[in-house]
C-alpha positions as CSV (number, residue, x, y, z in Angstrom):
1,X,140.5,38.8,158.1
2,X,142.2,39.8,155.1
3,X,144.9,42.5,157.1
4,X,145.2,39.5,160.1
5,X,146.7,36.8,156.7
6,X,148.7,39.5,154.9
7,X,146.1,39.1,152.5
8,X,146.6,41.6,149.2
9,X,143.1,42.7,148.9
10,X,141.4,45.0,146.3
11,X,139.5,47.0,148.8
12,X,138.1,49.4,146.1
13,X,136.6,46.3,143.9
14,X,135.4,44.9,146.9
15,X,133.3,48.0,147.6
16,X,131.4,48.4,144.2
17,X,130.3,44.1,144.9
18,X,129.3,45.4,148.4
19,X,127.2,48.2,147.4
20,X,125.7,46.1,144.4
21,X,124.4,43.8,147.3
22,X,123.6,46.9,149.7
23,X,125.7,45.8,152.1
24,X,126.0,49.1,153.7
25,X,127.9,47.5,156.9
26,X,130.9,46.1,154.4
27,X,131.2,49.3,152.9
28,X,131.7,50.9,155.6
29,X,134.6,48.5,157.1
30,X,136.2,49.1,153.2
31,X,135.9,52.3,153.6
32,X,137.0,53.0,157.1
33,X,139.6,50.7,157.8
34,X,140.3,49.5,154.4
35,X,140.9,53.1,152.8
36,X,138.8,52.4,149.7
37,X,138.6,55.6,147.8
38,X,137.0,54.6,144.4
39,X,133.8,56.0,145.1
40,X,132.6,56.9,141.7
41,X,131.8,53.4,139.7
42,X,129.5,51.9,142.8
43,X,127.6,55.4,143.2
44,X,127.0,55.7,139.5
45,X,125.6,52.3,139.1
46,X,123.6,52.3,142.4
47,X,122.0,56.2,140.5
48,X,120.9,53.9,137.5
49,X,119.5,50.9,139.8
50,X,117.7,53.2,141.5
51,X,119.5,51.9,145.1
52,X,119.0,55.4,147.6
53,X,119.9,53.6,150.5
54,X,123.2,53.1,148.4
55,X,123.3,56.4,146.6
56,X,123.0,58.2,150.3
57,X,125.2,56.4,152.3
58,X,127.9,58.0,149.6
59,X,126.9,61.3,149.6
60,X,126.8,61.3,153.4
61,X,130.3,60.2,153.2
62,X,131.9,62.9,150.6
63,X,131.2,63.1,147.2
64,X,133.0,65.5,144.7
65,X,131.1,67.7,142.8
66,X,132.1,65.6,139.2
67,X,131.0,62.4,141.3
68,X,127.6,64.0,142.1
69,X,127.0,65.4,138.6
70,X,127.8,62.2,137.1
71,X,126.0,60.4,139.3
72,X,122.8,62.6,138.7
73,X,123.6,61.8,134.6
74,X,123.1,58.0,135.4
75,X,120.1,58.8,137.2
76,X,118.6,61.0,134.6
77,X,119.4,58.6,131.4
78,X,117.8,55.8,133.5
79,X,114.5,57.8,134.6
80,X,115.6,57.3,137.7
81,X,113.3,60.0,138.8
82,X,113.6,60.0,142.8
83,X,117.5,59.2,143.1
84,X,118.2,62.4,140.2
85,X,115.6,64.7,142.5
86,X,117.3,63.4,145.9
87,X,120.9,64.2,143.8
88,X,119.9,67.8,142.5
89,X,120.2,69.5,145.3
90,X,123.8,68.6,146.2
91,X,125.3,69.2,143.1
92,X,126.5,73.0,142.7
93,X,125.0,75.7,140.4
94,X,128.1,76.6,138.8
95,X,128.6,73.0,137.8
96,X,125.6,72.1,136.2
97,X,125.6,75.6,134.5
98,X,128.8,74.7,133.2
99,X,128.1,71.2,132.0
100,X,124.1,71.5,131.0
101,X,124.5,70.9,127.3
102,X,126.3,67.8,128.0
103,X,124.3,66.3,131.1
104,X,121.2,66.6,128.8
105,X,123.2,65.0,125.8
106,X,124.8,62.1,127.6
107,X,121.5,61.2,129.5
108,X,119.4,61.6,126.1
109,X,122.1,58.8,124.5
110,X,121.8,56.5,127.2
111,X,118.3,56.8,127.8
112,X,117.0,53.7,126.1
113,X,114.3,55.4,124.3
114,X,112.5,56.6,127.5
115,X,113.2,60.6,128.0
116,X,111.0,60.7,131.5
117,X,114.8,62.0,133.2
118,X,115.5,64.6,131.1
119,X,112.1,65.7,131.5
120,X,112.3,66.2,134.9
121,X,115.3,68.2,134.9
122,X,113.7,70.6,132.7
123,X,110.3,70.2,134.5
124,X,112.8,70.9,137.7
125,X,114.3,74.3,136.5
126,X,117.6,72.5,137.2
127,X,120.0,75.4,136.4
128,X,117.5,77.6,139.0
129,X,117.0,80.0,136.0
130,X,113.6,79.5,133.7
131,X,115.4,81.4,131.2
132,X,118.7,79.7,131.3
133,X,117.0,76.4,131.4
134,X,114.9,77.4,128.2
135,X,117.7,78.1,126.5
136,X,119.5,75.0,127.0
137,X,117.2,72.8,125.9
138,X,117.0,75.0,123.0
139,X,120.9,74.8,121.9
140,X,120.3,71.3,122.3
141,X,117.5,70.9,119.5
142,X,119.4,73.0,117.2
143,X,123.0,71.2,117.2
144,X,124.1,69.5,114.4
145,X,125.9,67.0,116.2
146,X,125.6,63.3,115.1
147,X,126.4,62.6,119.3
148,X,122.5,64.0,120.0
149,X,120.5,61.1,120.0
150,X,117.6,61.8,117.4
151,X,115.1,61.0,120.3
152,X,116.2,63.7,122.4
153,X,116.3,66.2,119.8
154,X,112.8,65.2,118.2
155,X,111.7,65.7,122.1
156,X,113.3,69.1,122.8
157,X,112.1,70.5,119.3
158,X,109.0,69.2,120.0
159,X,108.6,70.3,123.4
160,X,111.5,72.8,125.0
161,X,112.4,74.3,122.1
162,X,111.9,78.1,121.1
163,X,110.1,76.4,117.9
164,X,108.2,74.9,120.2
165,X,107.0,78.3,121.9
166,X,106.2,79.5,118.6
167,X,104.2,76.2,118.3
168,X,102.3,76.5,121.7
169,X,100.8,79.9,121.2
170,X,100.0,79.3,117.2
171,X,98.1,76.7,118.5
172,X,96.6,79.0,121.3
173,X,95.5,81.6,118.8
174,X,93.7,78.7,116.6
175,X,92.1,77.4,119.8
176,X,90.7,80.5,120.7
177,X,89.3,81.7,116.9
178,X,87.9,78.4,117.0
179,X,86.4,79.1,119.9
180,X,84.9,82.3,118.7
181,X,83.5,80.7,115.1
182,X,81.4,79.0,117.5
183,X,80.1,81.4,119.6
184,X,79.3,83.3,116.7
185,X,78.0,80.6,114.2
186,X,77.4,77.7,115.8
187,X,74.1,76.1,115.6
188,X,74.2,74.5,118.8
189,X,70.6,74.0,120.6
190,X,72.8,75.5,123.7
191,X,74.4,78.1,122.9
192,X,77.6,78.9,124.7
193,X,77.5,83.2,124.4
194,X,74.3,82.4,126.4
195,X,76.2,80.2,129.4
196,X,77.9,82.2,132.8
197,X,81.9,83.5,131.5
198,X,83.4,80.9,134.1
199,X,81.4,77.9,132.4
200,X,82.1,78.9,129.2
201,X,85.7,79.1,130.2
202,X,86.0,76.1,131.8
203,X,84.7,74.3,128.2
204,X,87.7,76.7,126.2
205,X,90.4,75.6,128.8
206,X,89.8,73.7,131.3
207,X,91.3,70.4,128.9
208,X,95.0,72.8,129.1
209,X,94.8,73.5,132.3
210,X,94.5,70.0,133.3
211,X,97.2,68.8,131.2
212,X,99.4,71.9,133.1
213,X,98.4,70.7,136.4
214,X,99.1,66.6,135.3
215,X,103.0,67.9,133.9
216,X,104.0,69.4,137.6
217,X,107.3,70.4,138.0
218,X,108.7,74.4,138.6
219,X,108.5,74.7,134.6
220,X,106.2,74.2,131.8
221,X,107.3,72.9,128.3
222,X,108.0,75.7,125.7
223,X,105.0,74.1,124.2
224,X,102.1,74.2,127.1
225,X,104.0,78.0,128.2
226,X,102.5,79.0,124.5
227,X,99.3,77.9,125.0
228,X,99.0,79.3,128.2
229,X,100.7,82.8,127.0
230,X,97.8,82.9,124.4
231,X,95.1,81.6,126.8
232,X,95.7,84.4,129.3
233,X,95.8,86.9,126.5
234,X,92.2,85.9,125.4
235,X,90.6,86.2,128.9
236,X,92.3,89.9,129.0
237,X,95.2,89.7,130.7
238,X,98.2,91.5,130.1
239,X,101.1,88.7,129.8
240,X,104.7,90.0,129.3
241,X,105.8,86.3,127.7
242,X,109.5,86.8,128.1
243,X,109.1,87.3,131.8
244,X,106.1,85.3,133.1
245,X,106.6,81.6,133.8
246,X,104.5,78.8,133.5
247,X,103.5,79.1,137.7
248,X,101.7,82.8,137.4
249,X,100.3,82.1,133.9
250,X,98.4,79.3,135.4
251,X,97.2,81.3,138.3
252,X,95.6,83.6,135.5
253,X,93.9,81.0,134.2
254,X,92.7,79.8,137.6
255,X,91.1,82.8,138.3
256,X,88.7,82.5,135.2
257,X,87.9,79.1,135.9
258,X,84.7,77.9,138.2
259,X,86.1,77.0,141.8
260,X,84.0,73.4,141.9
261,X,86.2,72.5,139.0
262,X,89.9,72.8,140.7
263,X,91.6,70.4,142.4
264,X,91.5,70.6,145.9
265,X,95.1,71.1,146.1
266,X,95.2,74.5,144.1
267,X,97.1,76.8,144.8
268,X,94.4,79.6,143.4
């Protein structure tokens, strides 16, 4: 209508109102016989609604790799949870490599105090490198940049941090002398030196290995990878904590636990 009048339109403005209202049919007559270009506003915004039909329909059509990484940044800072998994995949190794620090940073500063994004990118091994995702989150807590929000680095210290590590398995090694104070002084009618291995397992752990299985995701916290470390180290098995992730340390743990007592879905 507009070409037919000589109408001046904005065909780029009149895309981001179209994909606000999911018209996907005006988007794509802006797009294909309009030549609107200005992709970048409209996908951001439809990451932080939450919009995938929206968020799709661009990525089908051509992103660039900035677009897709920034996109994924909205998602993220506005927990966004199934729009930053659907975006991971498309965005390039090398970019999010290059730009971790500042993904994590800029979606901790707009996150409105809830951090459930940035968890999941951890959670999701986004660089595809435990160690290199680790370490990020860990640069991250340590900066003494005023641009950190406080709430992501009192979450990262707490949690992804190498402090955090330390953390897990000093809490680990209290569990389990705890754990053997009472076996060897407790005055307990039932005693638990007297109860089958598994079953007195199950009562040391079974609590963290829950907690494991509830968190998901490829990774562990630095926190709950501790725990685990020192866990498998009291049931005698030999853990090289640099190199074992959060996955096999939980197998180890599986394997000292009764059967009736994992879900269904185990992977044990």
């Amino acid at each position: 209508i507009a070409q037919r009048n000589n109408l001046d339109v904005d065909v780029d403005l009149a895309l981001g109102f179209a994909s606000h209202y999911c018209k996907i049919g005006t988007m794509e007559c802006l797009v294909e016989e309009g030549n609107a270009i200005a992709f970048l506003g409209p996908l951001m915004r439809a990451a932080e609604r939450g919009c995938m039909q929206v968020v799709e329909w661009f990525v089908q059509r051509g992103c660039r790799d900035m677009e897709l990484c920034l996109a994924l940044t909205a998602a993220t800072s506005s927990c966004q949870v199934h729009i930053a998994s659907y975006l991971l995949p498309h965005v390039p190794q090398q970019v999010l490599a290059a730009l971790s620090v500042e993904i994590l940073k800029a979606a901790g500063e707009r996150s409105g105090g809830s951090l459930d994004g940035v968890a999941f990118l951890l959670q999701s091994d986004f660089l595809g490198d435990p160690a290199a995702t680790y370490a990020v989150a860990d640069i991250i807590a340590k900066l003494e940049d005023e641009a950190v929000a406080p709430e992501l680095k009192a979450f990262l210290n707490e949690h992804w941090s190498e402090g955090a590590y330390i953390e897990g398995l000093r809490i680990g090694k209290e569990h389990y002398m705890n754990l053997v104070r009472i076996i060897k002084c407790g005055e307990s009618p039932i005693c638990l030196r007297d109860l089958p291995g598994p079953l007195t397992v199950a009562i040391a752990y079974l609590p963290l290995y829950r907690e494991c299985v509830k968190a998901g995701g490829c990774l562990f916290s630095q926190r709950l990878r501790g725990q685990l470390v020192e866990a498998a180290r009291s049931l005698g098995d030999r853990v090289f904590d640099e190199v074992t992730n959060g996955r096999e340390l939980l197998l180890i743990l599986e394997r000292h636990l009764p059967q009736f007592l994992l879900p269904p879905t185990s992977v044990a």
